[in-house]
Backbone as a printed PyTorch tensor [residue, N CA C, xyz], in Angstrom:
tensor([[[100.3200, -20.6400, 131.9020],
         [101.5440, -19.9060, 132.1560],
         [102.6410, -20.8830, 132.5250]],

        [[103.6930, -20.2470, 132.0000],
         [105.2070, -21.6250, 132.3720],
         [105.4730, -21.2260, 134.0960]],

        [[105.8170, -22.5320, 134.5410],
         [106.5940, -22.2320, 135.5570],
         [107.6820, -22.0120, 135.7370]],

        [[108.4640, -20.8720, 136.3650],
         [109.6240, -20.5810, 136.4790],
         [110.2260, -21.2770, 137.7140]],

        [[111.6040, -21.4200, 137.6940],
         [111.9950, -22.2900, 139.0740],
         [112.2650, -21.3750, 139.9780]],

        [[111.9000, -19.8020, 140.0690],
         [112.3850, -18.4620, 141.1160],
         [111.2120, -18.1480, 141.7180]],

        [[109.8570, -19.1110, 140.9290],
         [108.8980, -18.6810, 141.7280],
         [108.5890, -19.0510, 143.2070]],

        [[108.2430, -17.6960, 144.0020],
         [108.0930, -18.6250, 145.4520],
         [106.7810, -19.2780, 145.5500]],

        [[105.7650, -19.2680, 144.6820],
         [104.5690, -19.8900, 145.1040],
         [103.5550, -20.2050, 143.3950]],

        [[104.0810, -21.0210, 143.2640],
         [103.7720, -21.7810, 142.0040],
         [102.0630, -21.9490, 141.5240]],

        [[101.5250, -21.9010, 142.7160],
         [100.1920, -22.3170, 142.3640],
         [ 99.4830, -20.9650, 141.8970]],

        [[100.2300, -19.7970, 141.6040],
         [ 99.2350, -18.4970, 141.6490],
         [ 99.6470, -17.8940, 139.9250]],

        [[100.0940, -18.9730, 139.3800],
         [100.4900, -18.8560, 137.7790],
         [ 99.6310, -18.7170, 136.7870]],

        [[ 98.0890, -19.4440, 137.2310],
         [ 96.8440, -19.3060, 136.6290],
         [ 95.8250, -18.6180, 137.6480]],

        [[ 94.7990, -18.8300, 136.3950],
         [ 93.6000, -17.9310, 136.8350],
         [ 92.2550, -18.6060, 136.3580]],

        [[ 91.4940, -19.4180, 136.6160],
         [ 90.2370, -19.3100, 135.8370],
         [ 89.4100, -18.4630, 135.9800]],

        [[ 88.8820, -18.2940, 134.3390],
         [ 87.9780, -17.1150, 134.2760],
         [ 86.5900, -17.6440, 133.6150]],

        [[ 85.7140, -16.8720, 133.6060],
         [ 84.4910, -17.0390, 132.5040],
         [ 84.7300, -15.9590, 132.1560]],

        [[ 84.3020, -16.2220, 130.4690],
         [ 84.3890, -14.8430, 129.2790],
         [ 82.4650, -15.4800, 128.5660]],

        [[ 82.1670, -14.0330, 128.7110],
         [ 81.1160, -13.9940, 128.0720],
         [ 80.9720, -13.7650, 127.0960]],

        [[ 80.7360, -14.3570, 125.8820],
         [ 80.7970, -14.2810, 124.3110],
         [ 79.7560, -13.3480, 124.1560]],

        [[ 79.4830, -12.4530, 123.5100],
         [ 78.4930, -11.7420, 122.7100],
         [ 78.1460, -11.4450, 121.4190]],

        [[ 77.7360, -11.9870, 120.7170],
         [ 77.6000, -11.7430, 118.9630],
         [ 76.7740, -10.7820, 118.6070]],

        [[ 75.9420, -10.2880, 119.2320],
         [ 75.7790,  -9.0830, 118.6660],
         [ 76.2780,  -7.6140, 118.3990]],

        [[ 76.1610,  -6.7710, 117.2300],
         [ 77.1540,  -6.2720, 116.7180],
         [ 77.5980,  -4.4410, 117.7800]],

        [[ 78.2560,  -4.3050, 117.3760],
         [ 78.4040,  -2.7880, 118.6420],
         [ 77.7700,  -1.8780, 117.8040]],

        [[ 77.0090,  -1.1230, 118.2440],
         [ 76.4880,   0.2220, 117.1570],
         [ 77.1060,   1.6020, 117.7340]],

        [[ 77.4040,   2.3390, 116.2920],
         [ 78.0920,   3.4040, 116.7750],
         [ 77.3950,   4.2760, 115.6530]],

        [[ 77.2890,   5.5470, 116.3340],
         [ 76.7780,   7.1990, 115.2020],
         [ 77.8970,   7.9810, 115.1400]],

        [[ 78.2490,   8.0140, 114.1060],
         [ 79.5290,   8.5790, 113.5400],
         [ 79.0290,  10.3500, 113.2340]],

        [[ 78.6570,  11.5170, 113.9790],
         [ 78.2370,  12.9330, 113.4750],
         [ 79.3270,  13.7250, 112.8660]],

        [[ 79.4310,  14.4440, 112.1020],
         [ 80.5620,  15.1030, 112.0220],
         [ 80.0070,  16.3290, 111.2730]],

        [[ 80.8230,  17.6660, 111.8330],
         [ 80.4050,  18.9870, 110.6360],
         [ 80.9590,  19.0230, 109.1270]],

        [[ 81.9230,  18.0660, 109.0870],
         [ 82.5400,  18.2950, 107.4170],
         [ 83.1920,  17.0240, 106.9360]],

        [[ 82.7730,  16.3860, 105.9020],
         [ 83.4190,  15.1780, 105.4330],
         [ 85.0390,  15.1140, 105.0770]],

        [[ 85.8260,  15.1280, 106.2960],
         [ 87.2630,  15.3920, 105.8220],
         [ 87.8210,  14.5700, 105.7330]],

        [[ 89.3730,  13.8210, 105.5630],
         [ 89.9570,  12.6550, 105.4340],
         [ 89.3960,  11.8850, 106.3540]],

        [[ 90.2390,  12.4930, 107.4490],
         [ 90.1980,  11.7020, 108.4530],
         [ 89.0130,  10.8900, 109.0660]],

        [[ 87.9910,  11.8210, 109.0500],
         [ 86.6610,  11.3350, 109.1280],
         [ 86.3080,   9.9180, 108.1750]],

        [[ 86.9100,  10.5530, 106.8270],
         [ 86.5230,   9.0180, 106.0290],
         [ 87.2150,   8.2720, 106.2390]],

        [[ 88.4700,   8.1470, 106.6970],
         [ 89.4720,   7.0970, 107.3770],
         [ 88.6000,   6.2550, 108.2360]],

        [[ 88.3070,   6.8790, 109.1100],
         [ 87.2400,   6.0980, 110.2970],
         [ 86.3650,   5.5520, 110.0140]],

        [[ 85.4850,   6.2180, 109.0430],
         [ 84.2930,   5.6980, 108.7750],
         [ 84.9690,   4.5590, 108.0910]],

        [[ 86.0730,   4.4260, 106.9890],
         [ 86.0080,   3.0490, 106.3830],
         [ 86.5110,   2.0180, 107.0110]],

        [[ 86.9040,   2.2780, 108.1590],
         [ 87.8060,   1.0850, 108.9880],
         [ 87.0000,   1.2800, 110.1170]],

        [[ 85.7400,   1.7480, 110.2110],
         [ 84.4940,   0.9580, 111.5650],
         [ 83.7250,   0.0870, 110.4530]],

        [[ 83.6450,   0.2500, 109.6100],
         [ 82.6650,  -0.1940, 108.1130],
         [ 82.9470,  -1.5430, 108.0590]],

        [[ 84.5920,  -1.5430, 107.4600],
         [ 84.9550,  -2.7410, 107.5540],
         [ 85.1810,  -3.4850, 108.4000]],

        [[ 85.0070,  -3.4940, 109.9850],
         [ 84.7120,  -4.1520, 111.3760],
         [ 83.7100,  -4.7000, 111.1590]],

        [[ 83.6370,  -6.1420, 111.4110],
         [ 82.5220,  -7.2070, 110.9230],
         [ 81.3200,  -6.6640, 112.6070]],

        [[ 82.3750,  -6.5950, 113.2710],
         [ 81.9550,  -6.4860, 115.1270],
         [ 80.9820,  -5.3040, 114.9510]],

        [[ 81.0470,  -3.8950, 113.9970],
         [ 80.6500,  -2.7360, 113.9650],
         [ 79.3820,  -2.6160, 113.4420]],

        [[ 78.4660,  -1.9420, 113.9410],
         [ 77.1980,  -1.3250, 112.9940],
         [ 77.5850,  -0.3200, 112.7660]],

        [[ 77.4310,   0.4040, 111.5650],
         [ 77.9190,   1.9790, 111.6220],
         [ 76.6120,   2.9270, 111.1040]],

        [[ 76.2600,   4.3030, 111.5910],
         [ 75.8720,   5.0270, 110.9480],
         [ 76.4610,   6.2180, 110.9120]],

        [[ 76.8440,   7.1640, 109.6720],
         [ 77.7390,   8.0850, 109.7920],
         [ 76.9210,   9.0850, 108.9380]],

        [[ 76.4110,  10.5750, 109.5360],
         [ 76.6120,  11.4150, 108.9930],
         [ 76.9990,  12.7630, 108.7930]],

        [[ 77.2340,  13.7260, 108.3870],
         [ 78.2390,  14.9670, 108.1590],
         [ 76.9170,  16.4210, 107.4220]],

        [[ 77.5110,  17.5220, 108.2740],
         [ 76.7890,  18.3460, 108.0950],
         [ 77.7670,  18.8410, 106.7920]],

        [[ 76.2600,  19.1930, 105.9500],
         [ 76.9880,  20.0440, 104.6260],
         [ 76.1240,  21.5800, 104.4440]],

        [[ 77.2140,  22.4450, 104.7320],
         [ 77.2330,  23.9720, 104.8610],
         [ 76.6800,  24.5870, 103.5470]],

        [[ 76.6210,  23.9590, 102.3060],
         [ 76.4400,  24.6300, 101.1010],
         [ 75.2090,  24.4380, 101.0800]],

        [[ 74.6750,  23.5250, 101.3840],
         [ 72.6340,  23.3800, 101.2280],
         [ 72.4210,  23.4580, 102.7770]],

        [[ 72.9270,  23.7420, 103.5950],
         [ 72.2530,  23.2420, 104.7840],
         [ 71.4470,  22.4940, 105.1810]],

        [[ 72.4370,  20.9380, 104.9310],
         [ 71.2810,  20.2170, 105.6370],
         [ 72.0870,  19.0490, 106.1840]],

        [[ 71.8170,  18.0210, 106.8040],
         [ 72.6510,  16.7250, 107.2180],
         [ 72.4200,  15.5880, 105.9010]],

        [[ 74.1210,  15.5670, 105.7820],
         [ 74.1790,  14.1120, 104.7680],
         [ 74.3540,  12.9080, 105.5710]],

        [[ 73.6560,  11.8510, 104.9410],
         [ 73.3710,  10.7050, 105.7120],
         [ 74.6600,   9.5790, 104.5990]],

        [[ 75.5820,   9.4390, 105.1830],
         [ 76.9910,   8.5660, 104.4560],
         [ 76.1830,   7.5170, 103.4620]],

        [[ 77.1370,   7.4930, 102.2900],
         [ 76.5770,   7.0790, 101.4620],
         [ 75.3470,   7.5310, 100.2010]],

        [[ 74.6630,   8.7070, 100.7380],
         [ 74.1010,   9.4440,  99.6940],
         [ 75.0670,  10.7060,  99.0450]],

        [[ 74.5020,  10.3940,  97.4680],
         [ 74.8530,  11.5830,  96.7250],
         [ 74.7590,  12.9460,  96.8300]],

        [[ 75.6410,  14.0580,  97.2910],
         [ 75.1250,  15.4530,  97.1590],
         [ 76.2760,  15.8400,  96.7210]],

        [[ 75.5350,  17.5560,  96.3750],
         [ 76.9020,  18.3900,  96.0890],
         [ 77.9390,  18.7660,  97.1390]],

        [[ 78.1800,  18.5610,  98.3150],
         [ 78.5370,  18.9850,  99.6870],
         [ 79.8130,  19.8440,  98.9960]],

        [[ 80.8540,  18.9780,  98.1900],
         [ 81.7880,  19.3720,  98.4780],
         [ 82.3170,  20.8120,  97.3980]]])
């Protein structure tokens, strides 16, 4: 941090810290009742998060059953 010349006490400009790195990835379950935009908005921009695990899936009302993202059905 710069020093300003109005400061009354100069020495409190920094801070040391420890940051704990973590590389392993964050996992997230994406549920949803209906594959709508928005939903796929999300899903493709946690997807493309290198940081992200994703699993996403969406209930489909016409067969009743849970689609697991990425498989083929008739849902819509």
């Amino acid at each position: 941090m710069p020093d300003y010349e109005d400061d009354a006490v100069q020495s409190n400009n920094s801070k040391p810290v420890v940051v704990r790195v973590v590389l392993d990835k964050i996992r997230a379950l994406q549920v949803v009742g209906a594959p709508t935009s928005d939903v796929k908005f999300l899903r493709r921009f946690l997807k493309g998060a290198p940081s992200v695990e994703l699993v996403s899936s969406s209930f489909c009302a016409r067969a009743g059953t849970w689609r697991v993202a990425g498989a083929r059905t008739n849902c819509r």
